[in-house]
N, C-alpha and C positions, 0 to 999 in steps of 0.2 A: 449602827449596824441594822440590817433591813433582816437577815435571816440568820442562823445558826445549825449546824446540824453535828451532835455530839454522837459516834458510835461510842457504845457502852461495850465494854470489855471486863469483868471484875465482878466480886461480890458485893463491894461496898458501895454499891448503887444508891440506896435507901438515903443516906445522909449526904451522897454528892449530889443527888437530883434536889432538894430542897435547899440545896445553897447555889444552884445552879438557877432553881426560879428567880429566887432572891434577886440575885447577880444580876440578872437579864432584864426580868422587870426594872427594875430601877436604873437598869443601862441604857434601857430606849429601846431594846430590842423586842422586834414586833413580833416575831413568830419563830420557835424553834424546836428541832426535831431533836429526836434520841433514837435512835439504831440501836436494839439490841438481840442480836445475833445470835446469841443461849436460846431464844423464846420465838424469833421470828416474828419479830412486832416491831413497830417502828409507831412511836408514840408521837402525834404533833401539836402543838400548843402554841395558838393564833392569843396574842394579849388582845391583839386593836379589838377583837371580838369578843372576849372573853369565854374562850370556844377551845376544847382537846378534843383530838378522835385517834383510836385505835387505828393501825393497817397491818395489815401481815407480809409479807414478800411478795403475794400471788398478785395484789392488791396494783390499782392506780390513783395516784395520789393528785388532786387541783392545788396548787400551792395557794393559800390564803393571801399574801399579799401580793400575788402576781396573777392575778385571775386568767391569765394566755397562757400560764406553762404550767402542765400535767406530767408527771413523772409514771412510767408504768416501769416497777418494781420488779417484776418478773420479767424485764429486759435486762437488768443492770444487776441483781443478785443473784 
């Protein structure tokens, strides 16, 4: 799996995010996002890179393993 993108919904984010890196890391999964919608962030986490960046809604996003496709946030939320 090339990408993953998880919306967060709930309190108990804390302990699913870290068994969520786990998971992915070790599944081959190169880059994946978290949506969460309480806070207006949208966290993304590139492995091949060893690279995270914050975005907020307003934000436009270059996807790390696909350097041609840009997501602009503030079209689509």
């Amino acid at each position: 799996m090339d990408i993953f993108i998880y919306i967060r919904w709930g309190r108990l984010f804390i302990v699913f995010y870290l068994e969520l890196d786990c998971k992915y890391r070790t599944a081959g999964v190169k880059e994946y996002w978290i949506v969460d919608y309480e806070k207006n962030l949208v966290l993304v986490y590139d492995f091949q890179n060893e690279d995270g960046d914050d975005y907020t809604f307003s934000d436009t996003i270059q996807v790390g393993i696909y350097p041609d496709l840009v997501i602009d946030l503030s079209s689509i939320i």
